[in-house]
Each structure stands twice: as structure tokens, then as C-alpha cells.
C-alpha positions as CSV (number, residue, x, y, z in Angstrom):
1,X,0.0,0.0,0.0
2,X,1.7,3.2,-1.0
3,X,1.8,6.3,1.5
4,X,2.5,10.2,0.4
5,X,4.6,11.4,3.2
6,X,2.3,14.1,4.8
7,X,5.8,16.1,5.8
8,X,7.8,15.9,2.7
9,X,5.2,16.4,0.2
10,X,3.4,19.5,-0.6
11,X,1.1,20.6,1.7
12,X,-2.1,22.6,0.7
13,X,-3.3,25.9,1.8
14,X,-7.0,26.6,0.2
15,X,-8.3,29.8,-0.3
16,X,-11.9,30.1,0.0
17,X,-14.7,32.7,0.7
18,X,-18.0,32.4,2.4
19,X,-20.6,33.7,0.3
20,X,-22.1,37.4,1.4
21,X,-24.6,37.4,-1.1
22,X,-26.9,34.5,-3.5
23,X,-24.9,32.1,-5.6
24,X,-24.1,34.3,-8.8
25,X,-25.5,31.7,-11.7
26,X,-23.3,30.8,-14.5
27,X,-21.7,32.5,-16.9
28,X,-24.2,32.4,-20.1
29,X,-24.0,30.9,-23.7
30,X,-23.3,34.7,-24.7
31,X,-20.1,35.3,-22.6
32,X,-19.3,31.5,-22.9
33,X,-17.1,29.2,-20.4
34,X,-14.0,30.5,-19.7
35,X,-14.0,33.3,-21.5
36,X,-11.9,35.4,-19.4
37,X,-9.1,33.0,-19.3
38,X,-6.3,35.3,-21.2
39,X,-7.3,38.0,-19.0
40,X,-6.5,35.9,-16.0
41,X,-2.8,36.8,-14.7
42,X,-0.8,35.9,-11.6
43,X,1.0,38.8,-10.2
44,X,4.1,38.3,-8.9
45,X,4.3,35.0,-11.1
46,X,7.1,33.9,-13.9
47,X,5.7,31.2,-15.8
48,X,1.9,30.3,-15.7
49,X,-0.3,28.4,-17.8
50,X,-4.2,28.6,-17.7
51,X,-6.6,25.4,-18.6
52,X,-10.2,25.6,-19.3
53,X,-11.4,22.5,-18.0
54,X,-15.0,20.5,-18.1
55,X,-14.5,19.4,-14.2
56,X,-12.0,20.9,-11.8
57,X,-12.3,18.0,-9.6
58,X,-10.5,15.1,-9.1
59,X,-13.2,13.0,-11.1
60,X,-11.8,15.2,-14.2
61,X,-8.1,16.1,-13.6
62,X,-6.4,12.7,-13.1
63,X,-7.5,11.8,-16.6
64,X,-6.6,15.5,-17.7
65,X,-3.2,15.2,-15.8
66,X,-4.3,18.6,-13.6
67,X,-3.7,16.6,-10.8
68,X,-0.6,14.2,-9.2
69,X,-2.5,11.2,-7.8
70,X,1.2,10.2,-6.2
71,X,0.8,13.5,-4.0
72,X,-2.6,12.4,-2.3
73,X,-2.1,8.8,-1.9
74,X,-2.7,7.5,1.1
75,X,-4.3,10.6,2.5
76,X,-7.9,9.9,2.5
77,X,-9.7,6.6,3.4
78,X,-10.6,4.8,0.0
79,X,-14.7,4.8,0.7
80,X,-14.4,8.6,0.1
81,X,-17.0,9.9,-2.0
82,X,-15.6,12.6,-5.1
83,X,-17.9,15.0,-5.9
84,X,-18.1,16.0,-9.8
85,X,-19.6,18.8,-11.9
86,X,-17.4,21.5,-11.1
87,X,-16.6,23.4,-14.8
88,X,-14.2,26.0,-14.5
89,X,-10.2,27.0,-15.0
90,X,-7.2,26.0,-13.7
91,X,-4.2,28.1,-13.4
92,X,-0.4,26.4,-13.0
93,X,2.1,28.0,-12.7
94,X,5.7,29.2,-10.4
95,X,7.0,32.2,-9.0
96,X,10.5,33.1,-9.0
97,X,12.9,30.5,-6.6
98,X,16.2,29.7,-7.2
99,X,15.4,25.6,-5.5
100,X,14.3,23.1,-8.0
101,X,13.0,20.3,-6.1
102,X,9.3,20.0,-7.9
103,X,9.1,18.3,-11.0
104,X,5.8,18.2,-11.9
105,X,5.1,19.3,-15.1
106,X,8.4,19.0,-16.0
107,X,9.5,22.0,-14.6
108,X,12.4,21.2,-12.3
109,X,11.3,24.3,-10.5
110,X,9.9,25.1,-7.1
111,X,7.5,27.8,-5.7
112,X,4.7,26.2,-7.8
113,X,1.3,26.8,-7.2
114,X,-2.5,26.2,-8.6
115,X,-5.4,27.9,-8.4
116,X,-9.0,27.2,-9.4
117,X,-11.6,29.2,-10.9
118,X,-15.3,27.4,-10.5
119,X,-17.8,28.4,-13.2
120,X,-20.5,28.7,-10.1
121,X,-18.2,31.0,-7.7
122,X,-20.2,31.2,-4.6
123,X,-18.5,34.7,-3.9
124,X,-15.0,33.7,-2.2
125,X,-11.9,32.8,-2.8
126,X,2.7,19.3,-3.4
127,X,0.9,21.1,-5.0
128,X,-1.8,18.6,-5.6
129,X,-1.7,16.9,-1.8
130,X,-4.9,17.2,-0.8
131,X,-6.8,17.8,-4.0
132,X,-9.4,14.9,-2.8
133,X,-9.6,15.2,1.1
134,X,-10.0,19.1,0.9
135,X,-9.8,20.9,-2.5
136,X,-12.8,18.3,-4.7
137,X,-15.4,19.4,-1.4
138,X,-14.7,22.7,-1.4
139,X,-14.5,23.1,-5.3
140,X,-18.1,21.6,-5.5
141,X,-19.6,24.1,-2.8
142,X,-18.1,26.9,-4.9
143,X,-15.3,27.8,-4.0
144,X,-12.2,29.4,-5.5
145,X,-9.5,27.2,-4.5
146,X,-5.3,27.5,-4.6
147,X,-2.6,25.4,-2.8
148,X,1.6,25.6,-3.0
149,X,4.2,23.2,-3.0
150,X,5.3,25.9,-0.2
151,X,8.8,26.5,-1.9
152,X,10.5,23.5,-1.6
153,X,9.3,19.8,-1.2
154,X,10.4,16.2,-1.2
155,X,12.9,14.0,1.3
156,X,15.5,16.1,0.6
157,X,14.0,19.8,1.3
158,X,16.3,20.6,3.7
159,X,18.8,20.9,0.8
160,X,16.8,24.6,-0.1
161,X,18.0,27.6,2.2
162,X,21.2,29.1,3.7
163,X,21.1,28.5,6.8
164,X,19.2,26.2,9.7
165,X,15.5,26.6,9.5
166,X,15.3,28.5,6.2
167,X,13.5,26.3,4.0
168,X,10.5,26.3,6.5
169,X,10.5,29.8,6.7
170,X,10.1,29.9,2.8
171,X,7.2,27.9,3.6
172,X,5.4,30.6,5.4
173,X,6.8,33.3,3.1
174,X,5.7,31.3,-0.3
175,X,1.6,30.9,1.7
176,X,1.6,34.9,2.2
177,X,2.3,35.6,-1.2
178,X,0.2,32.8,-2.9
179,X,-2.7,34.7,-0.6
180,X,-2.1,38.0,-1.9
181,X,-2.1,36.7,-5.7
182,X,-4.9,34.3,-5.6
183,X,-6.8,37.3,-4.2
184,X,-6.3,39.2,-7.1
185,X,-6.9,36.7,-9.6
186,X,-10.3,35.8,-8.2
187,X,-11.0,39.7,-8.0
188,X,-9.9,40.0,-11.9
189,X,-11.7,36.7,-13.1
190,X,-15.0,37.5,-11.2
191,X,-14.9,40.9,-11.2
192,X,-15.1,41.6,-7.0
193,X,-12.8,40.6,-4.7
194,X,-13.6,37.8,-2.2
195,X,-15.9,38.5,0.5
196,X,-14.3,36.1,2.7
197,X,-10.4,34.1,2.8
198,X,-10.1,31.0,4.8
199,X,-6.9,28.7,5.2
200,X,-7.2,25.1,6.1
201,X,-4.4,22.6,5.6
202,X,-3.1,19.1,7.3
203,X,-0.3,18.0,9.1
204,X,2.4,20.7,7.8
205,X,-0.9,22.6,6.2
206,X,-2.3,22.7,9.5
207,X,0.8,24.2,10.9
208,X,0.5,26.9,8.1
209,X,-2.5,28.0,9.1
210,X,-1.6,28.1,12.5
211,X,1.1,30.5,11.5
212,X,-0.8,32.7,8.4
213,X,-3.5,33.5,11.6
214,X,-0.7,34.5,13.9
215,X,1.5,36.5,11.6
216,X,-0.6,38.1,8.7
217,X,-4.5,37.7,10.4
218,X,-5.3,40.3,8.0
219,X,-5.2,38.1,4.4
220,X,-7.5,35.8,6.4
221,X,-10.9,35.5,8.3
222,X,-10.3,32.5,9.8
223,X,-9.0,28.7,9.0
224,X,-9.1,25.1,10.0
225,X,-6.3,23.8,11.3
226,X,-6.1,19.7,11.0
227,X,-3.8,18.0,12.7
228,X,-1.4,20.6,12.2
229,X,2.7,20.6,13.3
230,X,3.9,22.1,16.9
231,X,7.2,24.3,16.6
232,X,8.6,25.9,19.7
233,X,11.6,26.5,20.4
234,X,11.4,25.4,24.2
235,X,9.5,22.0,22.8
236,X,7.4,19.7,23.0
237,X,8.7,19.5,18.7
238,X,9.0,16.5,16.4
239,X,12.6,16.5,17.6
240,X,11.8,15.6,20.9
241,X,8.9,12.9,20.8
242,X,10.4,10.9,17.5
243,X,13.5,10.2,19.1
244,X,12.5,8.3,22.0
245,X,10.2,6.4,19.2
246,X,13.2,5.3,17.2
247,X,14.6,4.1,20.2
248,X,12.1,2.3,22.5
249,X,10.0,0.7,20.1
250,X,12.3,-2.0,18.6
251,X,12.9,-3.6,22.4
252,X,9.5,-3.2,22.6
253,X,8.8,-4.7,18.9
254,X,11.7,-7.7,20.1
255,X,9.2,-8.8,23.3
256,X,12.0,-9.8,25.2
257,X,12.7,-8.9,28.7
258,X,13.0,-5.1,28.3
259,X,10.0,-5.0,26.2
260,X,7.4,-4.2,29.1
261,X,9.8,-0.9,30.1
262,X,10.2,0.1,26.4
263,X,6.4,0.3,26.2
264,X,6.2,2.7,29.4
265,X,9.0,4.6,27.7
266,X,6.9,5.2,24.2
267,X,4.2,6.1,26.7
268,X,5.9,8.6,28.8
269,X,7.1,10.5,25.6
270,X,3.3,11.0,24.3
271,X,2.4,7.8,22.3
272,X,-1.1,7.5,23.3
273,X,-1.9,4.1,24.9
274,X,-4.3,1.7,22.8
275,X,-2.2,3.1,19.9
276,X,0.1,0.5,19.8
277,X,-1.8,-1.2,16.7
278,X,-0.1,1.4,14.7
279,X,3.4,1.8,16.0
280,X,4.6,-1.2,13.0
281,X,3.2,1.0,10.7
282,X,4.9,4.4,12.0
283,X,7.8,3.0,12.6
284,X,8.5,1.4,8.9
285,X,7.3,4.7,6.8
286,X,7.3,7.8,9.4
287,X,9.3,8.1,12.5
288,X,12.7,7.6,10.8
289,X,12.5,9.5,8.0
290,X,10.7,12.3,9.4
291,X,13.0,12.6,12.4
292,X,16.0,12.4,10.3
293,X,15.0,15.1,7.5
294,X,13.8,17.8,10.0
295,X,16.6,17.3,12.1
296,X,18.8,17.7,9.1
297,X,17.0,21.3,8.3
298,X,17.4,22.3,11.8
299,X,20.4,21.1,13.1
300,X,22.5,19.6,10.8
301,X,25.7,19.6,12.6
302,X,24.4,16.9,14.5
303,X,25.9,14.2,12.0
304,X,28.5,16.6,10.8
305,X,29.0,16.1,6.9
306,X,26.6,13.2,6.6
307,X,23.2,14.0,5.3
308,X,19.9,13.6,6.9
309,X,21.7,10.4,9.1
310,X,21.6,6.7,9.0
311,X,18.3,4.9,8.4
312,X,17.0,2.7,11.6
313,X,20.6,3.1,12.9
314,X,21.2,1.5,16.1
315,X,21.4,3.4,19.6
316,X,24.7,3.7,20.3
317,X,26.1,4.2,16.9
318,X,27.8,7.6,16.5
319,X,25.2,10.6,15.4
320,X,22.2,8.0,15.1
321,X,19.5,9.8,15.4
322,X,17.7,7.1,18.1
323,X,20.1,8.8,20.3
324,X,19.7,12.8,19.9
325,X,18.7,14.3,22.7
326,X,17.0,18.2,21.3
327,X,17.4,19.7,25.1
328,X,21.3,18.8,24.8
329,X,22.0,20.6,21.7
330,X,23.6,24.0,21.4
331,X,21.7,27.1,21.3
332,X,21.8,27.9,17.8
333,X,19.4,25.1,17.0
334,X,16.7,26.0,19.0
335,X,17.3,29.7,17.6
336,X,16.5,28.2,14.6
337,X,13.1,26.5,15.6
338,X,12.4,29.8,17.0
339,X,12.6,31.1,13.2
340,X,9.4,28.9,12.8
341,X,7.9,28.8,16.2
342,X,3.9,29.1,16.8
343,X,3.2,31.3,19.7
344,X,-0.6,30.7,20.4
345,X,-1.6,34.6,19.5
346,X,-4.1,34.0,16.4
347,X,-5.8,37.1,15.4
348,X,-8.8,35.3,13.8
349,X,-11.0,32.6,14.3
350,X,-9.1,29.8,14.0
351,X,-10.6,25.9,14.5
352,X,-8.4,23.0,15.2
353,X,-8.9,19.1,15.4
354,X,-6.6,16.2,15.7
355,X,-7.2,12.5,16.0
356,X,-6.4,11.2,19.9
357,X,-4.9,8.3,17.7
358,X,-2.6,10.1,15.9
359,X,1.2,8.4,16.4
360,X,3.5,10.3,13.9
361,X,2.4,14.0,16.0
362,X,1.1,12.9,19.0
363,X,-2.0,14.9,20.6
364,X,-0.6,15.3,23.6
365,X,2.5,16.6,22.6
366,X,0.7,18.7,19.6
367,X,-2.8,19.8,19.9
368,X,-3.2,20.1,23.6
369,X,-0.3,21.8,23.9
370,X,-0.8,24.6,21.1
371,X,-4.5,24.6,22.9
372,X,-3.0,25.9,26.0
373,X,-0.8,28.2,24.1
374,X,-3.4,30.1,22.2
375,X,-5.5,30.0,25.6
376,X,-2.5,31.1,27.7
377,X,-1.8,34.1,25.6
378,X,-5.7,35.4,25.8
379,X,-6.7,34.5,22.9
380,X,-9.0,31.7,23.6
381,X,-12.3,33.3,22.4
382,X,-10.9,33.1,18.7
383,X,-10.4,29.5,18.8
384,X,-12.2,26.1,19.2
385,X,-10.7,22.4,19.6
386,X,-11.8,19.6,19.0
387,X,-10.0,16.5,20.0
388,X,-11.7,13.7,18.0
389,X,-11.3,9.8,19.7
390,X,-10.1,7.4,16.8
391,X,-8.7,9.4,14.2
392,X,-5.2,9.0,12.9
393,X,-2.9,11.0,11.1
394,X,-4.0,9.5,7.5
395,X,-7.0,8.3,7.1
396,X,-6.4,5.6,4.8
397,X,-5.0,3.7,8.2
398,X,-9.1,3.6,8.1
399,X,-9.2,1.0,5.5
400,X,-6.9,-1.2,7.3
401,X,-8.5,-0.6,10.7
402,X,-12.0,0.0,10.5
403,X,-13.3,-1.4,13.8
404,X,-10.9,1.1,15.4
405,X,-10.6,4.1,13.6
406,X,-12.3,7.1,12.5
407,X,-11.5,8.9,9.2
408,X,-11.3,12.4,10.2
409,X,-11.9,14.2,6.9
410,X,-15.8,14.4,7.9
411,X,-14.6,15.9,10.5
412,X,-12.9,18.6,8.9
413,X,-15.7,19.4,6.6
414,X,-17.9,19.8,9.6
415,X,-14.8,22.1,11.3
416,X,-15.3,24.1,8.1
417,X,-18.8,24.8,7.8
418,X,-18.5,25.6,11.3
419,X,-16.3,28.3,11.1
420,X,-18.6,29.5,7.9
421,X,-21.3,29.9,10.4
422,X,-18.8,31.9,12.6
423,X,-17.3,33.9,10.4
424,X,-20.4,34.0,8.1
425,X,-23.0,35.2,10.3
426,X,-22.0,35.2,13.8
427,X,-22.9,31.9,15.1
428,X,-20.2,31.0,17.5
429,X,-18.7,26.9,17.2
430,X,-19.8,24.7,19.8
431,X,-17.2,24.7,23.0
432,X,-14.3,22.8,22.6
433,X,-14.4,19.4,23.4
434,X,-13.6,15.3,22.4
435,X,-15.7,14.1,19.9
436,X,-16.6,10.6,21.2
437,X,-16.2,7.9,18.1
438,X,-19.9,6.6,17.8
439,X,-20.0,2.9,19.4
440,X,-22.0,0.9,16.7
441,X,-21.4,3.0,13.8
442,X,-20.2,1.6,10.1
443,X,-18.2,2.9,6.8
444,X,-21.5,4.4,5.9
445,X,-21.6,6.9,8.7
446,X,-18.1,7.2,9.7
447,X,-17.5,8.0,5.7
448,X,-20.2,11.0,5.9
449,X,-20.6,12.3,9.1
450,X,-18.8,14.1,11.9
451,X,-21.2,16.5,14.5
452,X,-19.2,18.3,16.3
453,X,-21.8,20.2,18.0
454,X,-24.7,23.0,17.2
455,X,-23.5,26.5,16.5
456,X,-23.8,28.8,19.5
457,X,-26.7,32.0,19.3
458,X,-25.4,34.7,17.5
459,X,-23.6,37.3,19.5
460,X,-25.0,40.8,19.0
């Protein structure tokens, strides 16, 4: 079964807006489909090219090659439903970057991005990476959509920047200016700007989001935040939990006599208990990997000139990564996770959710904490959580495990017409909360639906 590595591929960003007024109707027989489309121009961008396409959706643009399948496999469960009937254009395109680490489209060139222009815009606004858990929903409810490959992508990103921490920095950087263009090309192609902007992203998206709300609130109205990635500087990070993975879980794996101590030592470092179905899993496509390449982009000294490590090294072999220890390392690297630390102070609504299964960024040593962090700093009455029992990080774990898990991409569409209502028209969420994992319940309603709660009055 092949897995997209939700850290190492491109991660999307969607821009969407709420509509203020009626669905406009289609464009008719007179101005004809698309026929704006050499009009249509990216600022900011160097190459671009502009499809008119019958269905924007994935149901259209694997066969039309508008879409990478490799980037979203793995990412939703396979029961999904894909909407269809979603006319409109496409827009592909780069802007300037000296990093070529995205080949699509045989472009050997990163800082890609797409945007897509429904016919039916309901008045808003990888590459490709979650085209089918996010971007086909949204696309069919009318939205404007556009995502980034975030400036650099792949095992290997670290490669990109001059110094520790710099590639993820271009990550934020390359967001903020997809935001401002999209803006503009929806204002051009629809003639009004959009009347409402929301991010919403997984895993590194999430962490995006997290970051757009807290440093440039005013391109947004609010986002979704799935499962998104902790950076502080003072931790809990991926640097701290996946190490003591690496480590522990092969004694425990071995059953042998220190195997009952290795499995209170994957528990002390945040690998929720009942979880242990999935450590195999984790531990043959995520936790090495992920631990070596973002400890490669952040401190790299670490293994001095060897690059990004030595796969499923054993402890005690020199610079193996089962053995670093983040709180031991010289200052400059957590200076450099402070170049892409979250501090909690959102200026917009901002909804989060993460599975209490999830085993490559444990809830307890994510979520929660960046929960307390945005409540901490007094900003609280901006945000909303909901921790939701039985999802994972990717929801094709789902297929394998269906008596025990819960996809969670219901769950985000019900996050997202939540925070419609909020930003919308004033309804406030439902308080934050777990959302209990329905006893008795099949593929039929685990695959549709997600309540999180009823919207609040509206505050006056």
C-alpha cells in the first residue's frame, strides 16, 4: 500500500470565501465558459499556464493530468465519495525561486502553485496533496481554491536555504504571497474581490495555518487547522517525541525482557496508549525519516558532513538519530526553531482538530499543547478544539483498521462549515471538546458524518 509522506510532500493551503450574497448563476452561452481565461494573470508569477477545463475536480483532472495522484495517496480513506460537476479553469504555474526540487510538469522548478476558478463561484476565494480530502469538497460548494508546494518539497527539502530553518521559513513566506495573488486573480476573473479568505491545511498545512493566523491575520478570516505541526523552540517538537520512538519501540517490537519498560517509555514521551496497533506501521514509513530530515534542516551539525543520518541506525552508533537528545543541543538550534515557532496569538478565528490516535504528532505533545498556548496568551475566544477519539494522522489507516478508527476528513468538513457559520454570520462553534467515536457506527456513517456540536446564538 503506497503512502505520500504528509511532511515531505506539498502541503495545501486553500483559499476560499463564504458567500455574502446568493450564488451568482453561470456565466451564459453569450459570454461562454471560460472566456476570461487570457485576462486571467498571476502577479508576482514567472511562468503560468491557464486550462479551461469541463470538471476541476479530481473526477476530471487525473484523466486530464491537472492533478498528481502520487501527492494524495494514502491521505484519504478509500470509501471517500468525489464530488463532480465542477466546470471551470485551472491556473499552474511558479514564481521566482532559485530551488528546483518539484518536477511536476516537467518544470524542475519550485514555488509552484494552482489555483482554481469554478464556473459557479459562490462569492470567495505538493501542489496537488490534498486535492481529494479538501480541495474536490470545497471546489463543488463553490469555492475558489489554490494550494503551493510551499517553496521547496520532497525527502531532501532541507537541501533549499542558507542557513538552519530557512526552507521552512520559505514555507510561510511562499503561503503569504500565494494569498495575496490568488486574491487578485479571483478579484480579476470575477470581477469583486472575495468576500471572505479562509486557510485550512493538514499536518504541515495545519501548521501553516496556525502560522498565516498569527502573523498576517489580515489576508485571512479565519481557518481550519487539521492535525497541524507544533514548533517551539522550548518543545514539545518532532525533535523531541520521535526520538525516544526510534529508540524504544524496537525492544519493545523484540518482546523480550526489556519489552514491558520500552512500552512505558513510548508512553511517557506521548504515544497514546491503545495506539500500539499502529506503532509497526509508524515505525517502517514515518518516524525515521521524518525525524532524520527535520533534524537535518534544523540542526545539521548533528551528523557533521553526513546528510539527513543513518536509516534505523542502532542506539549507540555515532550521530544516530535514536540517540539525539534536542534539550542537549547548542543554542543555535533552537534559535533556529524559534525562526518557525507558533506562539498561540491568532488574530482570527481559528478551529483546530486532531485524531487522539494520531502516532506520527502525538496529541498530547501537539494539539493540547498549542491549545493551551493560544488560551494562555488570551486569545481563547478566537479559537475552538476539538480532540476527536479514533482518528489517525491519515485516514487511509481507516481501510486497514475500521473497527478502530475514525476517518477524520468528515470531521474537517464539519470544522469548516462551522467556522462558515462563525465567520459568516456570527454563530459562535460549539465549546471545545472530544468528539466521542460513535460505538455501533459503520463505513456508511463514519465516511459522511462528523457533528461536532450545534453552533452557538449569534452574539449581537
Amino acid at each position: 500500500m503506497p503512502f505520500a509522506l504528509p511532511y515531505t510532500t506539498a502541503l495545501l493551503l486553500a483559499l476560499t470565501a463564504v458567500p455574502a450574497v446568493a450564488q451568482q448563476p453561470p456565466e451564459t452561452p453569450a459570454t461562454g465558459h471560460c472566456n476570461r481565461i487570457t485576462r486571467l494573470q498571476v502577479p508576482g508569477a514567472e511562468r503560468q499556464e491557464a486550462a479551461c477545463l469541463g470538471e476541476l475536480t479530481t473526477a476530471g483532472t487525473v484523466a486530464s493530468g491537472h492533478t498528481d495522484p502520487a501527492d494524495w495517496a494514502g491521505l484519504t480513506p478509500a470509501g471517500l465519495a468525489t464530488p463532480r460537476g465542477v466546470p471551470g479553469i485551472q491556473i499552474d504555474g511558479y514564481f521566482p525561486d532559485t530551488s528546483a526540487t518539484n518536477t511536476n510538469h516537467g518544470w524542475s522548478h519550485d514555488s509552484q502553485f494552482v489555483i482554481r476558478l469554478p464556473d459557479r463561484w459562490n462569492g470567495g476565494l505538493e501542489q496537488y496533496a490534498n486535492d481529494r480530502a479538501i480541495g474536490d469538497w470545497v471546489l463543488s460548494r463553490g469555492y475558489a481554491f489554490a494550494a503551493t508546494d510551499k517553496g521547496n518539497t520532497g525527502a531532501a527539502f532541507y537541501r533549499d536555504g542558507a542557513a538552519p530553518g530557512e526552507a521552512i521559513v520559505e514555507w510561510n513566506d511562499r503561503v503569504t504571497q500565494l494569498t495575496r495573488a490568488a486574491r487578485a486573480v479571483v478579484a480579476r476573473r470575477y470581477h469583486r474581490p472575495p468576500s471572505r479568505t479562509v486557510a485550512t491545511g493538514m499536518s504541515n498545512g495545519g501548521y501553516l495555518v496556525r502560522w498565516q493566523l498569527e502573523n498576517h491575520p489580515e489576508l485571512y478570516d479565519g481557518g481550519v487547522d487539521w492535525e497541524g505541526t507544533l514548533w517551539r523552540s522550548s518543545g514539545p517538537n518532532l525533535l523531541t517525541f520521535l526520538p525516544p520512538a526510534l529508540r524504544h519501540y524496537p525492544v519493545y517490537a523484540a518482546a523480550g525482557p526489556g519489552a514491558d519498560g520500552a512500552h512505558r517509555a513510548m508512553l511517557a514521551a506521548g504515544y497514546p496508549e491503545g495506539s500500539e496497533f499502529l506503532w509497526p506501521f509508524h515505525h517502517q514509513y514515518y518516524w525515521d525519516l521524518t525525524q532524520r530530515i527535520y533534524r537535518e534542516e534544523l540542526d545539521p551539525g548533528y551528523d557533521g558532513q553526513t546528510e539527513a543520518g543513518t536509516p534505523y541506525c542502532a542506539p549507540g552508533t555515532p550521530a544516530c538519530d535514536a540517540d539525539y537528545a534536542y534539550t542537549s543541543r547548542p543554542p543555535e538550534v533552537r534559535r533556529a526553531v524559534a525562526t518557525i515557532g507558533l506562539t498561540g496569538r491568532i488574530g482570527k478565528p481559528l478551529i483546530s482538530l486532531q485524531g487522539t490516535l494520531d502516532v506520527l504528532l502525538p496529541i498530547g505533545r501537539d494539539s493540547d499543547v498549542y491549545a493551551r498556548m493560544v488560551r494562555e496568551t488570551g486569545h481563547g475566544g478566537l479559537f475552538r478544539y476539538y480532540r476527536v477519539e479514533g482518528g489517525t494522522h491519515v485516514d487511509s489507516l481507516y481501510d486497514v483498521f475500521p473497527d478502530r478508527l475514525r476517518p477524520l476528513t468528515p470531521c474537517h468538513r464539519s470544522a469548516f462549515t462551522a467556522l462558515e457559520a462563525w465567520t459568516g454570520q456570527g454563530r459562535q462553534p460549539a465549546p471545545s471538546h472530544t468528539v466521542a467515536r460513535p460505538s455501533a457506527a459503520g463505513p456508511s456513517t463514519l465516511l459522511t458524518d462528523c457533528p461536532l456540536g450545534g453552533t452557538q446564538p449569534r452574539q449581537e
